[in-house]
C-alpha positions as CSV (number, residue, x, y, z in Angstrom):
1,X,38.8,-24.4,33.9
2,X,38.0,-24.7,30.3
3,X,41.0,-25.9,28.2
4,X,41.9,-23.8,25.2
5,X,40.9,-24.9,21.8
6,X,37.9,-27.4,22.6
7,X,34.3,-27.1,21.7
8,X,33.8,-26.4,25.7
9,X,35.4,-23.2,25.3
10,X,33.8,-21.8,22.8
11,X,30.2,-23.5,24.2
12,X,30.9,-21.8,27.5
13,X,32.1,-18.9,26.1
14,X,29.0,-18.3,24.8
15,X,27.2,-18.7,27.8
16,X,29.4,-16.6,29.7
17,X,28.7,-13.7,27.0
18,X,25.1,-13.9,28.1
19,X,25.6,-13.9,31.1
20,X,27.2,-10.9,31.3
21,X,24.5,-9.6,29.5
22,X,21.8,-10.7,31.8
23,X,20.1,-7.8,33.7
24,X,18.2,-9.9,35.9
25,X,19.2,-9.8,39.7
26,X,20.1,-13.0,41.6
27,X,18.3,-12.1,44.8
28,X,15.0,-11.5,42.9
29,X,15.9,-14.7,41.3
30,X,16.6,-16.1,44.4
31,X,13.3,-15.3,46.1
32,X,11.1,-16.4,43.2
33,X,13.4,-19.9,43.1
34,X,13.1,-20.6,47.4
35,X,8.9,-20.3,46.7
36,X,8.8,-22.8,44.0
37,X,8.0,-26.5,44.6
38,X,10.9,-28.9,45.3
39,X,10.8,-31.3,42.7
40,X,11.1,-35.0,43.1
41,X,14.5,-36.4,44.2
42,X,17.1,-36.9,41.8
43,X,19.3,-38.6,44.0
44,X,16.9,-41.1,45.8
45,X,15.9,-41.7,42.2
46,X,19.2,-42.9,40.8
47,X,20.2,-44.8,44.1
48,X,18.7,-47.5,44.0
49,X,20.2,-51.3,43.9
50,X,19.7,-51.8,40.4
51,X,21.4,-49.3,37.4
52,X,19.4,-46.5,37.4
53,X,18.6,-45.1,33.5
54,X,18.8,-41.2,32.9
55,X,17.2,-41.1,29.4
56,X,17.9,-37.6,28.0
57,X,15.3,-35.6,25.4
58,X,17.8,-34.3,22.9
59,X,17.7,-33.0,19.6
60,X,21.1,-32.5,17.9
61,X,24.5,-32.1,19.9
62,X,27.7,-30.2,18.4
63,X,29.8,-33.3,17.4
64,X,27.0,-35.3,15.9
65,X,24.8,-32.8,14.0
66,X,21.2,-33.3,14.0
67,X,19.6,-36.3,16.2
68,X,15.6,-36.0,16.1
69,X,15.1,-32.5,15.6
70,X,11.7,-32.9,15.6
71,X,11.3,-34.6,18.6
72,X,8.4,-33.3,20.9
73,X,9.8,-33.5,24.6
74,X,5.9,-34.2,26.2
75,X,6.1,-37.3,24.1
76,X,9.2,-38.2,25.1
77,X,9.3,-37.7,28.6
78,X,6.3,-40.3,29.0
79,X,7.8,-42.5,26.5
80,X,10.6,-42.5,28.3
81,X,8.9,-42.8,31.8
82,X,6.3,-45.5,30.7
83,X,9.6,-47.1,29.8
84,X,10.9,-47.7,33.4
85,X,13.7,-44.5,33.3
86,X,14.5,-43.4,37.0
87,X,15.0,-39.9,35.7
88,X,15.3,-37.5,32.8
89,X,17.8,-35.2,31.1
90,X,16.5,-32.0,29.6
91,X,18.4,-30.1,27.4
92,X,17.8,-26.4,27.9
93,X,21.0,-25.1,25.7
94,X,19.0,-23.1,22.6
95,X,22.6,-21.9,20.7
96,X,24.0,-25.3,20.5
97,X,21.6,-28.4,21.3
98,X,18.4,-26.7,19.8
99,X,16.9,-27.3,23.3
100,X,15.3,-24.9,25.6
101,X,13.8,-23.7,28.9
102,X,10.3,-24.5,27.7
103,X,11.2,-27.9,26.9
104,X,11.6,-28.6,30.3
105,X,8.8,-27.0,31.5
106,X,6.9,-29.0,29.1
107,X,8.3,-32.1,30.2
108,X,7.8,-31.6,34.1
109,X,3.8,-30.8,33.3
110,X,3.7,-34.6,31.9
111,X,5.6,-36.6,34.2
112,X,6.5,-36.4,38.1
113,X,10.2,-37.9,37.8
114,X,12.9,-36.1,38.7
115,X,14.4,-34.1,35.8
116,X,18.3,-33.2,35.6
117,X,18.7,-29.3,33.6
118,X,21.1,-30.2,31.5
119,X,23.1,-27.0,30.5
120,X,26.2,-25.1,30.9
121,X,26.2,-23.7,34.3
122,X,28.4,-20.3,34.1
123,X,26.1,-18.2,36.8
124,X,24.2,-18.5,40.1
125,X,21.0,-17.4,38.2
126,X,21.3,-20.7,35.9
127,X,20.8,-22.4,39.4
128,X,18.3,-20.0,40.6
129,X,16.3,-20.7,37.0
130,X,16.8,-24.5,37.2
131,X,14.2,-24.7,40.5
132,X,11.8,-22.3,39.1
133,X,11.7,-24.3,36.0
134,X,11.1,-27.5,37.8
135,X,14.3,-29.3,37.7
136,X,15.4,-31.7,40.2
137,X,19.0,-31.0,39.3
138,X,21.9,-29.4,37.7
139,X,25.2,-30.1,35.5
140,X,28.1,-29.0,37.2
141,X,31.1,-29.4,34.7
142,X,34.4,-29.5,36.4
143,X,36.3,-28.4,33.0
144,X,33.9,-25.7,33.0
145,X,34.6,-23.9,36.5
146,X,37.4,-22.8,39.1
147,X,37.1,-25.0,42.3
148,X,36.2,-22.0,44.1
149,X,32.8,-21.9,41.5
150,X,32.3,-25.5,41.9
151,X,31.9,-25.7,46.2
152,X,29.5,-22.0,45.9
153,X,27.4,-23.9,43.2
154,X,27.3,-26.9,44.9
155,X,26.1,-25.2,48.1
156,X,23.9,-22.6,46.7
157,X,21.9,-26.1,45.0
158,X,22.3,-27.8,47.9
159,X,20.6,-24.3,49.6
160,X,18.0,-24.7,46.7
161,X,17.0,-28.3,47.1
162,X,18.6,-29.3,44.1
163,X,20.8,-31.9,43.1
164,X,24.2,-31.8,41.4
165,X,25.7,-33.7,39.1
166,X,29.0,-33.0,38.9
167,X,30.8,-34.2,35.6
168,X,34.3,-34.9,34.9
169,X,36.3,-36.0,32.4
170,X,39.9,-37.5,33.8
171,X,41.2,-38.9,37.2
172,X,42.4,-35.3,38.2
173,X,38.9,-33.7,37.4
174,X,37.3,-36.4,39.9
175,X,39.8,-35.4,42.9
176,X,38.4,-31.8,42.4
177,X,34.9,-33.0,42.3
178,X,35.6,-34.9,45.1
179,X,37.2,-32.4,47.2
180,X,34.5,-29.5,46.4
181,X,32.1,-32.5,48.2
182,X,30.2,-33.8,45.2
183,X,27.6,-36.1,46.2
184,X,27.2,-37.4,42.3
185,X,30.1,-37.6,39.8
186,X,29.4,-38.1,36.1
187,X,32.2,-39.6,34.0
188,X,31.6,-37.9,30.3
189,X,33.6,-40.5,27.9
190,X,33.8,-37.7,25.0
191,X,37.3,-36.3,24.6
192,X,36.9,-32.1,24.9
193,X,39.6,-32.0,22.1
194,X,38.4,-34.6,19.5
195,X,34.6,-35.4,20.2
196,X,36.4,-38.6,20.3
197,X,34.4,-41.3,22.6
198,X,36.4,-44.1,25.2
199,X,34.0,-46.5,25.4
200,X,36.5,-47.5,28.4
201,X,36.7,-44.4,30.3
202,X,34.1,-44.9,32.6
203,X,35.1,-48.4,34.1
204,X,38.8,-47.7,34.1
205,X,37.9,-44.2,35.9
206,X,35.1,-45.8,38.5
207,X,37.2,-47.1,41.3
208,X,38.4,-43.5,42.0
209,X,34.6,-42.5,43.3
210,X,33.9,-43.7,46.6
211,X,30.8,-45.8,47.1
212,X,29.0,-43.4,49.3
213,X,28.9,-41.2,46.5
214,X,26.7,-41.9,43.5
215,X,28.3,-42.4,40.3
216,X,27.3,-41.7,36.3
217,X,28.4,-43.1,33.7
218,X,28.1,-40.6,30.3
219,X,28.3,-40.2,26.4
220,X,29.1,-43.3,24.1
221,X,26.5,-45.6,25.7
222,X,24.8,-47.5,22.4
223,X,24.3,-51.3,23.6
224,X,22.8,-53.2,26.0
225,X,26.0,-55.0,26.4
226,X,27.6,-51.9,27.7
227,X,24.6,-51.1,30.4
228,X,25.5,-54.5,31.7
229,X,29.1,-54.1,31.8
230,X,28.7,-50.1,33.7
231,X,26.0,-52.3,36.5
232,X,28.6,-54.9,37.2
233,X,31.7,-52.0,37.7
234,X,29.2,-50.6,40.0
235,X,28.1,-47.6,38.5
236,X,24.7,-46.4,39.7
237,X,23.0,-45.0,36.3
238,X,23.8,-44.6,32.9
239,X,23.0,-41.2,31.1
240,X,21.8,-42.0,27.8
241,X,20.2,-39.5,25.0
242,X,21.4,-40.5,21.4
243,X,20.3,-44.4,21.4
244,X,17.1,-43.3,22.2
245,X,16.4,-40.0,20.6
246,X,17.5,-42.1,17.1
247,X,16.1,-45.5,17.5
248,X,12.5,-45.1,16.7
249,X,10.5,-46.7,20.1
250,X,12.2,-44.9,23.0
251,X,9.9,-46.7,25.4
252,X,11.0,-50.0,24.1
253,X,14.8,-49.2,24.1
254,X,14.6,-47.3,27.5
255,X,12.8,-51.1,28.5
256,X,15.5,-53.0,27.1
257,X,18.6,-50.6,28.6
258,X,16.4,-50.7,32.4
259,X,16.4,-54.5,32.0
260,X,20.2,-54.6,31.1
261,X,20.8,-52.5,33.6
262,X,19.5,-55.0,36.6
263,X,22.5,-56.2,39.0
264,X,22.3,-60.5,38.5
């Protein structure tokens, strides 16, 4: 569960608020999320023999202020597809990220990759909303949620279609993953306490995943150096959103991160 005093805590605290003030009813939600389309594959998508890139459309984050707050996420998106990315990252946190709901939705009518909803998932009706929207997956955060949460939210996407990606941030948080049968693990390399990054974390971290489970390396990830290093530890994508967002030709840089990405 959260830990006390982080900016997790008070982010999901947030979200839990409104979901306690959410009228809506899950069934209903249920219903309207089984008739929509599947979306395209996250999974198949980010498993493929090269490192797969998962470029994210974001505006601002809490630790780092303001990215590209102007950013359109149509434009993006294509940017980001034209420039070889296996799959996309859509904030949809309004409160804290300046994303939203509509952003994705605006994103899946321009390009037909698989989209992860990146958000804090406190509620079966975040899952529910994530298929009607068009996502191809959700963010599970292990920090975030009892292990009792984590396996009904993992089977209730897995009842949806969707995908999970389930994130951790230490060696204990990936045995819970691992045990609630996460078929993706994200390593985050942000401390929750500090907003501190360990450039490290992810490679001294990876041997703990098995390799029948796909792996995502997260947060931190500036240099085409780095891509190279995460391919050769065996990692199967990289999730990158701030060297993008802030470099000014986010086809190009998506490009040069898929190129540094291939397994020599």
């Amino acid at each position: 569960m959260v830990a006390e005093g982080t900016y997790l805590e008070r982010i999901v605290g947030w979200h839990l608020e409104r979901a306690r003030n959410d009228q809506r009813k899950l069934e209903q939600l249920m219903e309207g999320a089984r008739r929509s389309p599947r979306s395209p594959s996250f999974s198949i998508a980010i498993g493929t023999d090269d490192l797969s890139l998962i470029a994210e459309c974001k505006r601002r984050s809490p630790s780092r202020g303001d990215l590209n707050i102007d950013l359109v996420p149509s434009e993006i998106a294509v940017s980001y597809r034209d420039g070889g990315a296996s799959a996309l990252s859509v904030l949809t946190d309004t409160e804290h990220f300046h994303g939203s709901v509509d952003d994705l939705k605006e994103v899946r009518s321009v390009v037909d990759i698989p989209i992860l909803r990146k958000d804090f998932t406190v509620d079966p009706r975040d899952i529910a909303d994530a298929k009607i929207m068009g996502a191809s997956a959700v963010l599970l955060i292990v920090a975030a949620l009892d292990p009792i949460q984590l396996e009904d939210y993992l089977a209730l996407a897995q009842e949806l279609e969707l995908d999970a990606l389930v994130e951790v941030h230490d060696a204990k948080e990936i045995e819970v993953a691992l045990e609630a049968g996460a078929s993706i693990v994200g390593i985050n390399q942000r401390n929750l306490h500090d907003f501190s990054i360990d450039t490290s974390l992810a490679s001294s971290l990876r041997s703990m995943i098995p390799v029948s489970v796909l792996s995502v390396a997260e947060s931190g990830i500036m240099e085409l150096d780095q891509v190279s290093s995460l391919a050769k530890d065996g990692f199967s994508a990289v999730l990158v959103g701030e060297a993008l967002v802030t470099s000014g030709d986010p086809e190009g840089q998506s490009r040069r991160f898929v190129t540094s990405g291939i397994r020599r």
